[in-house]
N, C-alpha and C positions, 0 to 999 in steps of 0.2 A: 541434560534432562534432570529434573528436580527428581528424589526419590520418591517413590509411590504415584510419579506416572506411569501408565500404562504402555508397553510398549507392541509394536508389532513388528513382525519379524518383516524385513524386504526382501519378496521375490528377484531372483537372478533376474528374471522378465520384466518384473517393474521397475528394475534400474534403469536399464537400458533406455527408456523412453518416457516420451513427458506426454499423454493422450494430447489427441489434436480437440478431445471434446469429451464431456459426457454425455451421459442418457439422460433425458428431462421427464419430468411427468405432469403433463398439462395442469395449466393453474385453473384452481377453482374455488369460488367463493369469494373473489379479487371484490371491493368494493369500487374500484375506479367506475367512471363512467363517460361513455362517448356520446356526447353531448356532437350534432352535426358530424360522428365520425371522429370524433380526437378525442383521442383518450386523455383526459384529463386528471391527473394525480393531484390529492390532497398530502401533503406534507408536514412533519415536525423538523425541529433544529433543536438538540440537547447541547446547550452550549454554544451561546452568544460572540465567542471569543477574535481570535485573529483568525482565522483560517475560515470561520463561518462568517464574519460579518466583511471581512476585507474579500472572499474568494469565493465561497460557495454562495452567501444569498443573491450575490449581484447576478451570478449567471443566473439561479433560479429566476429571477428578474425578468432576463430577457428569452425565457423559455415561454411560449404561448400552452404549454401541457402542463404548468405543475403552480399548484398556487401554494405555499406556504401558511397555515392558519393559525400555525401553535409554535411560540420558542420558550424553552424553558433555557432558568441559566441560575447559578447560587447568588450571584455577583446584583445588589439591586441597582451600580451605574449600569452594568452591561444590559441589565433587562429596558434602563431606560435609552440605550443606545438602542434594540432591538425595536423599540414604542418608534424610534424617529425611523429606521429607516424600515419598518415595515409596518406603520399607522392600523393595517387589519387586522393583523395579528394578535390572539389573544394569546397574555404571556403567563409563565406560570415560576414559582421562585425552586421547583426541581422537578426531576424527569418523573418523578413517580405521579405525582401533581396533574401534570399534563396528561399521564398516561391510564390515569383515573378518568378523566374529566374526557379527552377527546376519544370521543368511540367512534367516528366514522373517518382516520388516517388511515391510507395508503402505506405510507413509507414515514420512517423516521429517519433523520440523518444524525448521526453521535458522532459530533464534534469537540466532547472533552477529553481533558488528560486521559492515558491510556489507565488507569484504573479502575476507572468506572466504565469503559466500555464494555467489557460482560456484563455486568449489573443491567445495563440500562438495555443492551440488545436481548438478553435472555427475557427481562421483562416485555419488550415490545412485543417479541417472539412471541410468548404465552399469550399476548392481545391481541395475534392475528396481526401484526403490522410488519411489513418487509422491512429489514436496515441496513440502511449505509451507514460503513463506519468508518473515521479514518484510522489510517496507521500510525500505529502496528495496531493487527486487531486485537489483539489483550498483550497481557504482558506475560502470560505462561500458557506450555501446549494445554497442562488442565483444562483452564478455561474455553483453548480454543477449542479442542475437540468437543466439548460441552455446549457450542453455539452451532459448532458442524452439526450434532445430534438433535439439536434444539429446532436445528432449522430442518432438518427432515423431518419430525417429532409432528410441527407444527405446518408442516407445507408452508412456509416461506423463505424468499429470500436472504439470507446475508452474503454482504458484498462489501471486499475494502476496495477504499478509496485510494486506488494503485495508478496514483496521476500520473506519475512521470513514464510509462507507457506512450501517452497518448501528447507528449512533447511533439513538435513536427520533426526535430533533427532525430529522436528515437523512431519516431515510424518510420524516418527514410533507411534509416541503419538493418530495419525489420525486413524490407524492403528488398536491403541489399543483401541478405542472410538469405533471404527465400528464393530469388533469383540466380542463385549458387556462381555471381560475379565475382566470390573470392574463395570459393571453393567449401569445403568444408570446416566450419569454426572450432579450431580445436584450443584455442587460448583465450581470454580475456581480460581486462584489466576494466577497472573500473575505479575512479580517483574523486573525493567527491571532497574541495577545500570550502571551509568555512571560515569565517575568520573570528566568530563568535556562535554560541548556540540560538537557533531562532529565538526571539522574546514574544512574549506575549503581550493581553491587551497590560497598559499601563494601571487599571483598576483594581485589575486580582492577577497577584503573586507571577509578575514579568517573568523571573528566571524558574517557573516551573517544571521545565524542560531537566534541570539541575538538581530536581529533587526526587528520590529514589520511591519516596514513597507516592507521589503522584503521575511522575514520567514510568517508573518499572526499571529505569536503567539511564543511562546514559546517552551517545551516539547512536551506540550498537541500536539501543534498543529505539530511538529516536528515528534515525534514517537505513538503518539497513538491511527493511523491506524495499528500499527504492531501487537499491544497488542490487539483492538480492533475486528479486524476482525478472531485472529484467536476465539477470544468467541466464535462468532458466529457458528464456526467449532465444537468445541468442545463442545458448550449447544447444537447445532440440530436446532438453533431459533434465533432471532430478539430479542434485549434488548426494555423494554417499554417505563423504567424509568431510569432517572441516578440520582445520586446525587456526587458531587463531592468539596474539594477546592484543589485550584492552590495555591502555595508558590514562589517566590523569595527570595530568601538568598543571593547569587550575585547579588547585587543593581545597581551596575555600567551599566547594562541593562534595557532595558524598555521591559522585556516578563520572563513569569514565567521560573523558571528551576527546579521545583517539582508539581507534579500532583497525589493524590488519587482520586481513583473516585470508585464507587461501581454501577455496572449495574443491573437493576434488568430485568431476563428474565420469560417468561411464568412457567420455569419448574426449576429455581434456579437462580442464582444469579454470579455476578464475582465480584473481586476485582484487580482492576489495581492499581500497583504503578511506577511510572516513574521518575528517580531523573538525573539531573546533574552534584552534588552532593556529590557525593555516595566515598568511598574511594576504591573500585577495581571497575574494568568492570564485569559482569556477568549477566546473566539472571536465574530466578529463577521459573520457572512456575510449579505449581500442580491444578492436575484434580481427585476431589473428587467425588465419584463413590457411589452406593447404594451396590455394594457387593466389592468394594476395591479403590485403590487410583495409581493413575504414577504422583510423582515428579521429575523432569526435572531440574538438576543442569548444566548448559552449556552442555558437552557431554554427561554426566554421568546421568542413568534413574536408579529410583528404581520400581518397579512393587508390588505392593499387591493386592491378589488377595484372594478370599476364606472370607470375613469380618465376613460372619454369620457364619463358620464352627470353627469346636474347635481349630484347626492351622489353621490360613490368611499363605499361601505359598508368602514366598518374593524372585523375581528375581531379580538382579542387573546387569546394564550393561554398555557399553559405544557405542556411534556410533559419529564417527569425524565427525564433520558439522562446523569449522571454524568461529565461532562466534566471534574470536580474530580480523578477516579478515572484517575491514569497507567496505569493495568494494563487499563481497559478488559475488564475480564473479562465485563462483562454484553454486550457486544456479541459474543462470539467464537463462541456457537453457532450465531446467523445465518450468521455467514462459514463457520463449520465444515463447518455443511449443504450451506452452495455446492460447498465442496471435496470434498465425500464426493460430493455428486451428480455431478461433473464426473470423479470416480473411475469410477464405477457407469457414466457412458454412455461413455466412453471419447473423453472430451473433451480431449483432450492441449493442443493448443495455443487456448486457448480465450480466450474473451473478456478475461475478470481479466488474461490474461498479456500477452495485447496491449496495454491497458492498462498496463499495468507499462513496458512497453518502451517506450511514448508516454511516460509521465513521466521515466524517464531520459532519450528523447531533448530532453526541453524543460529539464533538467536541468542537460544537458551545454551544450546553446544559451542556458540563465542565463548560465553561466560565461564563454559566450565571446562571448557579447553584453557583458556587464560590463565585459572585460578591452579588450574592441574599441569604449569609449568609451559603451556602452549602445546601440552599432548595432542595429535591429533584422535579423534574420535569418534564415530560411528552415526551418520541420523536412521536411526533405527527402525523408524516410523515411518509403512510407505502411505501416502498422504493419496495417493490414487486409489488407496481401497478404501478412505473414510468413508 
């Protein structure tokens, strides 16, 4: 934790558990409108980039609820990538611009470097516009508790864009956690190989991912909301402690591109590894159970089940979820609907977003675990009383 953030003490009781929900208070004032009963959303896109124009706008595409009117982007190739593949859209050369100019959006999506994602969602905020943002949703707890407040302040929505949830090998793993077919989860592992850092579009600054002052960080700070929060799914609970260190091997950058860290929860423990690095792409996850185990090789699941009987019965299987697929498009409806519904009941500060703020705050405890010799160290802030 950076000095001069604020901290709150965690109750004995709110370690113990991760709530199944919050309290909402009905939305009002929503500009949508149900035109024959469909609620139809008008839309922004801050940031033309890889992630918006290769994953997020193709779904919006094939949504029949949400039209897209307005993308803003700095980059004037990207704005006239934005011209070809959304011809309606009036474009704008920054979020302030657009946020001037359109006064009847729904929703904004903030899809640039994590720098400017407080900037741009605080300002949405003030305009009465709900936002999706992707991850991480800033780059210090500062900021995020500032959009949690912003977003109560102002009765709207903010929501990250926590895809890998809504993978189909992750929903079956959820699945199997809830079903209690391998008992109660008390270990996890979760491995996530790269073999480079994702690049961006080829027009504005590919390896910005690599640049501290636009990414906020490195890996950590890059992917490990992904690995992070599905913990939280999988333990039932809030980690207390972390201990972690960060590596660079490619020097040529000023941010890590390897991260271990080890979470410790009320009722067991994770171990996150995240490399850029790595000689293939794949992800590696297992979920160690008190009467068996599911390890998660990309598509491919094995299931044990039975640990204390004379045969553990093993299932093996595959479910395509497109992990090869940087854009993730096939997963953003699932997340979509979470965010439209969290619009509709007037869920402002809602679960996704506490979440959000739990993986910064173990983000920033990477960093300063790492720097502080791999001390392990305290997340001090319980994110269930934002």
């Amino acid at each position: 934790m950076r000095s001069g953030d604020a901290r709150t003490p965690r109750s004995p009781k709110s370690a113990d558990r991760w709530p199944r929900a919050f309290s909402t208070t009905p939305l009002s004032g929503t500009r949508a409108r149900e035109p024959g009963g469909k609620w139809m959303l008008k839309g922004a896109i801050a940031g033309f980039g890889f992630i918006s124009g290769k994953g997020h706008h193709p779904a919006y595409r094939q949504r029949s609820d949400v039209e897209i009117v307005a993308i803003a982007d700095v980059c004037p190739a990207r704005l006239e990538a934005a011209r070809a593949a959304a011809p309606q859209a009036r474009l704008y050369p920054d979020f302030r611009a657009l946020l001037a100019r359109e006064t009847q959006l729904d929703f904004i999506d903030v899809a640039t470097p994590p720098h400017a994602h407080a900037e741009i969602a605080l300002l949405a905020l003030e305009r009465g516009v709900h936002v999706l943002c992707e991850k991480p949703l800033t780059t210090s707890m500062a900021e995020a508790r500032s959009l949690v407040d912003a977003a109560r302040a102002h009765r709207r929505v903010v929501f990250p864009a926590h895809n890998y949830k809504h993978a189909p090998v992750v929903k079956f793993a959820q699945q199997v956690v809830q079903s209690g077919r391998i008992g109660t989860v008390r270990a996890v592992t979760l491995n996530t190989f790269r073999t480079t850092h994702a690049k961006g579009v080829p027009e504005w600054k590919t390896d910005w991912r690599r640049d501290r002052k636009l990414a906020g960080g490195g890996i950590a700070m890059d992917h490990g909301s992904h690995s992070f929060y599905l913990t939280f799914a999988w333990l039932g609970s809030l980690p207390t402690h972390v201990t972690a260190k960060t590596l660079t091997l490619d020097r040529q950058w000023d941010t890590e591109d390897n991260l271990n860290a080890v979470l410790t929860f009320p009722n067991g423990f994770a171990h996150t590894f995240l490399t850029w690095t790595a000689g293939v792409r794949k992800v590696v996850y297992s979920l160690q159970g008190s009467d068996g185990a599911l390890v998660i090789d990309d598509d491919d699941w094995e299931l044990t089940t039975g640990k204390g009987g004379a045969k553990p019965a093993v299932e093996k299987g595959m479910i395509e979820s497109d992990w090869m697929d940087a854009s993730h498009t096939r997963w953003f409806n699932s997340m979509f609907d979470q965010f439209k519904t969290a619009m509709r009941g007037g869920d402002f500060v809602n679960r996704e977003l506490r979440e959000a703020v739990a993986c910064i705050q173990i983000i920033e405890t990477c960093y300063r675990s790492s720097a502080e010799g791999s001390r392990e160290l305290p997340l001090s802030v319980d994110v269930t009383s934002l």
